[in-house]
Backbone as CSV, one residue per row, in Angstrom:
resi,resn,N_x,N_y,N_z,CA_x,CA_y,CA_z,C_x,C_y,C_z
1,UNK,23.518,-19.448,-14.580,24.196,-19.410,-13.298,23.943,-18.052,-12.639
2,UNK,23.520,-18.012,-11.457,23.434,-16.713,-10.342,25.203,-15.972,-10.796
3,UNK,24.536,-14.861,-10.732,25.623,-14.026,-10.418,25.191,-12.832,-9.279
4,UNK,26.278,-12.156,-8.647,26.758,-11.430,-7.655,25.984,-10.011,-8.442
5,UNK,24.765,-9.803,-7.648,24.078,-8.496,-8.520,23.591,-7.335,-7.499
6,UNK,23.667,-7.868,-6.287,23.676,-6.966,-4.944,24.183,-7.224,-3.726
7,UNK,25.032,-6.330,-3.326,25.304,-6.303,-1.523,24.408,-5.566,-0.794
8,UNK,23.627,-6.729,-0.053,23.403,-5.754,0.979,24.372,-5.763,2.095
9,UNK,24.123,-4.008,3.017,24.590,-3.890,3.868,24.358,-3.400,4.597
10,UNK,24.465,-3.710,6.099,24.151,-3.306,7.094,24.118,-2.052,7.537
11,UNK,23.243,-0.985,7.826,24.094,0.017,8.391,23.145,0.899,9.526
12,UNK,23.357,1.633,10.308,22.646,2.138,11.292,22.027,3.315,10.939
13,UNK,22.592,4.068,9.783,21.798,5.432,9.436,22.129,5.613,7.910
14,UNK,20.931,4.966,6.807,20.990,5.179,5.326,21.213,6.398,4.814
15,UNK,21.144,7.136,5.310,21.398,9.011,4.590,22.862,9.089,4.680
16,UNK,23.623,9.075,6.005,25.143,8.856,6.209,25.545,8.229,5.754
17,UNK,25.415,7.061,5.451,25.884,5.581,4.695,25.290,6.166,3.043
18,UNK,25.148,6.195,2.827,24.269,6.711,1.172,25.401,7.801,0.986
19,UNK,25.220,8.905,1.576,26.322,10.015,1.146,27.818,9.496,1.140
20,UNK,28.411,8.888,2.063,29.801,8.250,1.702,29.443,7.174,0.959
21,UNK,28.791,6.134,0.936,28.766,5.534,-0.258,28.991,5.502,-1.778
22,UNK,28.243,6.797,-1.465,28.146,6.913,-3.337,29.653,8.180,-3.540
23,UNK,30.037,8.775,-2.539,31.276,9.314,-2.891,32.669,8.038,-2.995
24,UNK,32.778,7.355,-2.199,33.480,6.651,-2.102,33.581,5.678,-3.599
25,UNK,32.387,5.295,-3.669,32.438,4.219,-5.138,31.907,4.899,-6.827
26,UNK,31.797,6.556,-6.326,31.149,7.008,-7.304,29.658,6.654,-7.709
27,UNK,28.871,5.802,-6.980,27.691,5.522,-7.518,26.624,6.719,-7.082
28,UNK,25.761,6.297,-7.372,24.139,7.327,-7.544,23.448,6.527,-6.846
29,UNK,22.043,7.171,-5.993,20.914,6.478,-5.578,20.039,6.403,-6.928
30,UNK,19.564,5.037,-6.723,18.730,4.872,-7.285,17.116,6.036,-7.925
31,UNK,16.903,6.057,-8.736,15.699,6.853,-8.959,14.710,6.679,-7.894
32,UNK,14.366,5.565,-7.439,12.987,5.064,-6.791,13.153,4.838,-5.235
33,UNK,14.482,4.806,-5.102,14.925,4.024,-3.937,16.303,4.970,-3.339
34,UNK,16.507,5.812,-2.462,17.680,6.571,-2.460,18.816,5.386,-1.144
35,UNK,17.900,4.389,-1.098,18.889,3.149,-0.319,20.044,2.485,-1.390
36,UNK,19.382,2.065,-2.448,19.962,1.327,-3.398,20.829,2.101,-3.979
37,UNK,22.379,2.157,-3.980,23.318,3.008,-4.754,23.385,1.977,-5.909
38,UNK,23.963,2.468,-7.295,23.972,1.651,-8.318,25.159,2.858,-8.926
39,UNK,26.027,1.934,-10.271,26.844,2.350,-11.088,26.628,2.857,-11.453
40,UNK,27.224,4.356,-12.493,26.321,5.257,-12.868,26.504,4.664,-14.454
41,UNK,27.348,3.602,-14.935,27.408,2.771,-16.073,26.443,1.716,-16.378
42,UNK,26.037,1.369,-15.329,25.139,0.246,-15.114,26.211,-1.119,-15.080
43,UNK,27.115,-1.209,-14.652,28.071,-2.530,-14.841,28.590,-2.399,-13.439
44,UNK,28.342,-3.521,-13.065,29.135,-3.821,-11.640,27.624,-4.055,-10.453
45,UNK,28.029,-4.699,-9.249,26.841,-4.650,-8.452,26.381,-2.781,-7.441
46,UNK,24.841,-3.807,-7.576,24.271,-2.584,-6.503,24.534,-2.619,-5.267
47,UNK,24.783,-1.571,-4.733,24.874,-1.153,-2.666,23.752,-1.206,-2.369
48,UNK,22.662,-1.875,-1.607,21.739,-2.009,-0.773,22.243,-1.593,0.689
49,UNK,21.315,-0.376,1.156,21.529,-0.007,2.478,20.256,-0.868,2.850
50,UNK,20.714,-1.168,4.185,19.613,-1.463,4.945,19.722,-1.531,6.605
51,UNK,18.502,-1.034,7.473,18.839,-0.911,8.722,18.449,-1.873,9.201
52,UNK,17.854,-2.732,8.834,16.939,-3.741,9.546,17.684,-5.127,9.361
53,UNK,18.460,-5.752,7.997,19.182,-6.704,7.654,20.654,-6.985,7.944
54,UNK,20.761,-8.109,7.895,21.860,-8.459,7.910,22.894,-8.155,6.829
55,UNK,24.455,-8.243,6.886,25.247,-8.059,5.523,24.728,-8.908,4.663
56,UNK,24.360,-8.855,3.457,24.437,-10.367,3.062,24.741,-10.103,1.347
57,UNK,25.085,-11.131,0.573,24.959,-11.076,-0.967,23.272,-11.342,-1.330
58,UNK,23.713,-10.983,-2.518,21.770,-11.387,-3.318,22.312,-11.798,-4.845
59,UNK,22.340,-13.021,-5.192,22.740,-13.791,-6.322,21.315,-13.807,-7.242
60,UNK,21.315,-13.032,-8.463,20.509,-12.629,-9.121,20.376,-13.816,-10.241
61,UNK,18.862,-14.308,-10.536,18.407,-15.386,-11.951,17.511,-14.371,-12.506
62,UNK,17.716,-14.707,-13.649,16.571,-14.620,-14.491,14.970,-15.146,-14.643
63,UNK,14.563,-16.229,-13.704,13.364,-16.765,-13.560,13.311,-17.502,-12.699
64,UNK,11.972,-17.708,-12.139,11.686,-18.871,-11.215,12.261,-19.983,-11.287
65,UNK,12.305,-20.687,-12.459,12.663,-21.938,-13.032,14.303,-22.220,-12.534
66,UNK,14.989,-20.806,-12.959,16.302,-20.707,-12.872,16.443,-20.714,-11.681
67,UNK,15.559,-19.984,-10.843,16.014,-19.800,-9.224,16.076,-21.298,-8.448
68,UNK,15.028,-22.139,-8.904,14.950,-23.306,-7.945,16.024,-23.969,-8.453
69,UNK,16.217,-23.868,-9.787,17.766,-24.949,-10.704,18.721,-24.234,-9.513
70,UNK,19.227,-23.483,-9.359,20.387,-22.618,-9.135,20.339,-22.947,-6.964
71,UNK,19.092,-22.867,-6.845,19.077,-23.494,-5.591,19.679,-24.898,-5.175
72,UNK,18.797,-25.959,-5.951,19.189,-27.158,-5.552,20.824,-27.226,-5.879
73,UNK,21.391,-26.423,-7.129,23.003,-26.460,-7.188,23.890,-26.260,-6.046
74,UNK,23.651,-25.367,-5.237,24.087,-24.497,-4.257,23.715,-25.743,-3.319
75,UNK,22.981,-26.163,-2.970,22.497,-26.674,-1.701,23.576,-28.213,-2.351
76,UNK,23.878,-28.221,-3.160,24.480,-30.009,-3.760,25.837,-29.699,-3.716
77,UNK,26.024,-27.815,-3.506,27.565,-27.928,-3.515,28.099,-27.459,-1.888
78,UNK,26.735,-27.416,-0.874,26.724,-27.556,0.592,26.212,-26.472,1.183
79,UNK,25.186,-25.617,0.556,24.831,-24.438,1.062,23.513,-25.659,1.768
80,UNK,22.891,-24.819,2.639,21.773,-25.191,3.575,20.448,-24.218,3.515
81,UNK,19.565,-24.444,2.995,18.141,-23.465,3.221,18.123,-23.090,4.399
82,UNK,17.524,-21.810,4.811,17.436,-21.481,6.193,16.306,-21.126,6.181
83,UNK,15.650,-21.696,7.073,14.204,-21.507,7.732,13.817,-20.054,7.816
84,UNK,12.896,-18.944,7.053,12.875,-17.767,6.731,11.240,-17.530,7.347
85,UNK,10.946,-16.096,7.247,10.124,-15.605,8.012,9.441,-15.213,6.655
86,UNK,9.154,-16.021,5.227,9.352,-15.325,4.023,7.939,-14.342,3.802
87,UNK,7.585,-12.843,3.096,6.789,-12.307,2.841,5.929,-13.649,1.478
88,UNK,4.420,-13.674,1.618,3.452,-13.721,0.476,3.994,-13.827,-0.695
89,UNK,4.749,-12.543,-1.452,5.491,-12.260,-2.381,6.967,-12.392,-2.760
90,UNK,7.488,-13.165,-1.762,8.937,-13.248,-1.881,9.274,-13.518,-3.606
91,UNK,10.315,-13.178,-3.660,10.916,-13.291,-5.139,12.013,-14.146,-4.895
92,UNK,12.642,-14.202,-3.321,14.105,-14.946,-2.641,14.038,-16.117,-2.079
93,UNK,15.213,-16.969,-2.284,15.427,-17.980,-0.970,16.408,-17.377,-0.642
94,UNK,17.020,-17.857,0.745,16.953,-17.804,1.740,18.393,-18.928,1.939
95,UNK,19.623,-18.631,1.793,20.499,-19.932,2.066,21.903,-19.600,2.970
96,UNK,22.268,-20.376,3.454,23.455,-20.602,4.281,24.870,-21.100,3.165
97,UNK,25.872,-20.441,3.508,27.083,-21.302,2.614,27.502,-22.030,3.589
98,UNK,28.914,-22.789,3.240,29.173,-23.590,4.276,29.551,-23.075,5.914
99,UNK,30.045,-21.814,6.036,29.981,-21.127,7.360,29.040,-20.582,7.723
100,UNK,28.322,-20.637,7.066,26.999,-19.970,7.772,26.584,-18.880,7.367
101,UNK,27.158,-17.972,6.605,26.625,-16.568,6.178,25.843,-16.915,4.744
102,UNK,24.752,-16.038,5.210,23.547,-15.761,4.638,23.763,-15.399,3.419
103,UNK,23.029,-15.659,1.739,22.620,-14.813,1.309,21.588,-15.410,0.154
104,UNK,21.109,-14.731,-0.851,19.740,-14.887,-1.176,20.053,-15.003,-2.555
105,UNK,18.859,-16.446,-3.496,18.777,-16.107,-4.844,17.420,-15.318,-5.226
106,UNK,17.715,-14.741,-5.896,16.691,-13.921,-6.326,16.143,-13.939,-7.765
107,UNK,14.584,-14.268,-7.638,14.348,-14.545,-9.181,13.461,-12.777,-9.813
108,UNK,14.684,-12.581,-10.576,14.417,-10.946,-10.971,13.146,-10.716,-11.971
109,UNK,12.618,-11.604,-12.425,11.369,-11.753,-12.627,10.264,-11.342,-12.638
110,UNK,10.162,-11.396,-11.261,8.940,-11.029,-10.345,9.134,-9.652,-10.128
């Protein structure tokens, strides 16, 4: 089963948003990535800054296999695919819950 392994979130300036971020929840930027705040335990989800995206969750699988299982679940319990602009390499779909907000399974995999 997907679990809750990143928020992204919206924000207009990642350096400002990054510095209260990680004071506020105690987390760290990432080594590779100073967008991605993470636990400094490793338990609990990651903060994804982003300027370009929408808020959204990112429901993390373990494999391809798992991602499409975990899709058709979601979509049988009324989520909706949304027609995506997807990169070559996507690792994500792309889904609607029943109101409409966005968010993505992700096969961590890749």
């Amino acid at each position: 089963m997907a679990r809750i392994r990143s928020v992204v979130l919206h924000v207009g300036d990642i350096p400002r948003a990054a510095a209260f971020w990680t004071e506020a929840l105690g987390y760290q930027a990432a080594p590779d990535n100073p967008a991605f705040l993470v636990p400094p335990d490793g338990h609990g989800p990651r903060l994804h800054l982003d300027e370009d995206d929408r808020t959204h969750l990112d429901l993390w699988v373990p494999s391809a296999q798992e991602q499409q299982a975990e899709v058709e679940r979601l979509v049988g319990l009324g989520a909706t695919k949304v027609d995506w602009d997807y990169p070559d390499d996507a690792d994500f779909v792309v889904l609607a819950d029943t109101e409409g907000n966005l968010f993505c399974v992700v096969d961590t995999s890749a």
